[in-house]
N, C-alpha and C positions, 0 to 999 in steps of 0.2 A: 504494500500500500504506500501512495507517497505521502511523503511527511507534509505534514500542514507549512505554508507561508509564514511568517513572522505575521505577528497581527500589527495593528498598526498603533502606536504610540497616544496613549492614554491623555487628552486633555490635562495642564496642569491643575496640580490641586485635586484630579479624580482617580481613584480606584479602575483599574481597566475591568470592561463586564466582560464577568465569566458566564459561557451558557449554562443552563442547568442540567447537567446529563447525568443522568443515575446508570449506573455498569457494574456489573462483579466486579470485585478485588481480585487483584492477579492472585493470592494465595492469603488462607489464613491460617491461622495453629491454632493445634490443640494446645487447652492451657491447661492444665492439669493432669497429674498420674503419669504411668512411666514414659508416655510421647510427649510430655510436658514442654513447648514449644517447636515440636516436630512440625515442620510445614504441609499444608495440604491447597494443591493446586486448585484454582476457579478457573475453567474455561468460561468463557463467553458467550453464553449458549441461555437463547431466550427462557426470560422468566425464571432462570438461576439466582435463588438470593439465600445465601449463607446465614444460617442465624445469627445473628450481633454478639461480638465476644462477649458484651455487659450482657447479653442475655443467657448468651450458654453457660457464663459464672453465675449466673444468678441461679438456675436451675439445678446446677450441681452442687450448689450452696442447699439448697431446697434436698434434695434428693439427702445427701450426705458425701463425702468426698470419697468411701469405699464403699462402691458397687461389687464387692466380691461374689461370687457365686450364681450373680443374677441373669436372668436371659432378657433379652432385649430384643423389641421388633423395630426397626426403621423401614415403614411403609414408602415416604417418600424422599428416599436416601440422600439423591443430590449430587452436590460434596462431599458427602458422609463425615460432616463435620460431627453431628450427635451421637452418630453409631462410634465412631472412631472418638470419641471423647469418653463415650462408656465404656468402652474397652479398658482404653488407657488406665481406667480407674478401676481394673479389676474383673468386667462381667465375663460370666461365664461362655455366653454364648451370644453373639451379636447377628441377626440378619439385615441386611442390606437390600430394600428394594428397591427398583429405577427401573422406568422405560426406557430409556434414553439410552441409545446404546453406546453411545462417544463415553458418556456420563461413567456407563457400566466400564469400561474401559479402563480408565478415570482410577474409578474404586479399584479395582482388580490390581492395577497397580501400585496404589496404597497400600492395598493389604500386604501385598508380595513384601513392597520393598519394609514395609513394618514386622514383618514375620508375622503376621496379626491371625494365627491358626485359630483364633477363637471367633473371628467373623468371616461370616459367607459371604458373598455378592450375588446375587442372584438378581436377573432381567426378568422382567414382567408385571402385573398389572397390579401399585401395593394395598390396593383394597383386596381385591379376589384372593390373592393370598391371606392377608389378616382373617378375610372367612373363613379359611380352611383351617387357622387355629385355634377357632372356636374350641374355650374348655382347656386350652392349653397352658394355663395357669401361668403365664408371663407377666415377671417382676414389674416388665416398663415396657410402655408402646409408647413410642414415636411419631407423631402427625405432624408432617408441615407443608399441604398440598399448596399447588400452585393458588394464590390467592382470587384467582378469576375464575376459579372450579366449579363446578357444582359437587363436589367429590367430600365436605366437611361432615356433612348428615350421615352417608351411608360409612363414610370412616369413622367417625365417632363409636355408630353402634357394633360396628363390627370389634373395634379396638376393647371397645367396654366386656364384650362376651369371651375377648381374649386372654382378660386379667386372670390373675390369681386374687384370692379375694381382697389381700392389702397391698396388689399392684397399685402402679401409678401408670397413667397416662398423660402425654407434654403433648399442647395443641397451639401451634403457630397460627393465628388468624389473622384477617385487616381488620376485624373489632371485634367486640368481647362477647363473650358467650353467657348467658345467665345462665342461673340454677333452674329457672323456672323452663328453659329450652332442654339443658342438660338431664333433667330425670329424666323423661321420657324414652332417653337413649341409655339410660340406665348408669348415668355419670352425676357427679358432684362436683364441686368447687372444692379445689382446696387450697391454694396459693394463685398469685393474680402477680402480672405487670406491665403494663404498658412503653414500651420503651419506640419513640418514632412512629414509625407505622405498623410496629409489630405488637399483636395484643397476643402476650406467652401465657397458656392458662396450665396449672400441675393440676391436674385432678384423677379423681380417686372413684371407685365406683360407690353407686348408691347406694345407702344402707338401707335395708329391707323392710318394709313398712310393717310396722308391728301394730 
């Protein structure tokens, strides 16, 4: 691609305008556990957006800092910054889903070059899979679909029948979920943050109405 022209010299006394262009980061890192600043590439690949490092600390603050033992689903992998964070802390078994197959690529290579024998990569569709775990008693489901989806509803309830009774499930949205939408789908509120345009909700499944 050729390089842009020099722009052209900023009226004295003003700030030259910058346009406003939102794009992946060339690469972010895991921040904690044993890849504890290990980098992981962002290709540039539409509607790719990494979860904000203040917010993956913020959830592994929420979680606790050892995930030992635990299994983990990542429906809509990515980056695989979250799958690849839980590891780093410990879990026992990490899946990785993505359609994307540059994406899948991506991961595959992470994992290699991480030795990371305790996560899969697997292509294909991360709702239809999380069906299939139905029952499967998994510590922590992962949700961060593309924000323009209609794909939040039937992951939610698929995620919720996924749990073990005191799993947690992490829900990336462009706004916030109530409790009053969440039963339904057989979920609860448990921790909340808003950080930009990302609304991270920790919840937990519903307690059983007595």
């Amino acid at each position: 691609m050729p390089r842009p022209g020099k722009a052209p010299a900023a009226p004295a006394g003003k700030a030259p305008v910058r346009p406003n262009v939102s794009k992946a980061p060339g690469e972010i890192r895991i921040i904690g556990g044993l890849w504890k600043r290990t980098r992981l590439a962002v290709p540039d690949r539409p509607g790719l957006r990494p979860t904000p490092d203040r917010v993956r600390e913020t959830l592994f603050n929420w979680l606790g800092q050892d995930l030992g033992g635990w299994r983990c689903f990542d429906a809509f992998a990515g980056t695989g910054a979250l799958g690849f964070e839980a590891a780093s802390r410990g879990a026992r078994e990490v899946w990785l889903m993505e359609q994307d197959s540059a994406l899948v690529q991506r991961l595959q290579a992470s994992s290699i070059r991480l030795k990371a024998s305790q996560v899969r990569v697997q292509r294909g569709d991360g709702v239809a899979q999380l069906v299939q775990q139905r029952d499967a008693g998994l510590d922590l489901v992962l949700l961060d679909p593309p924000f323009a989806s209609d794909l939040f509803e039937p992951a939610l309830r698929a995620g919720a029948q996924a749990l073990q009774a005191e799993g947690f499930l992490y829900l990336e949205a462009p706004r916030a979920w109530t409790a009053e939408e969440l039963l339904p789908l057989g979920l609860q509120p448990y921790r909340y943050l808003k950080a930009g345009a990302v609304h991270a909700h920790l919840l937990k499944r519903a307690s059983p109405v007595v």
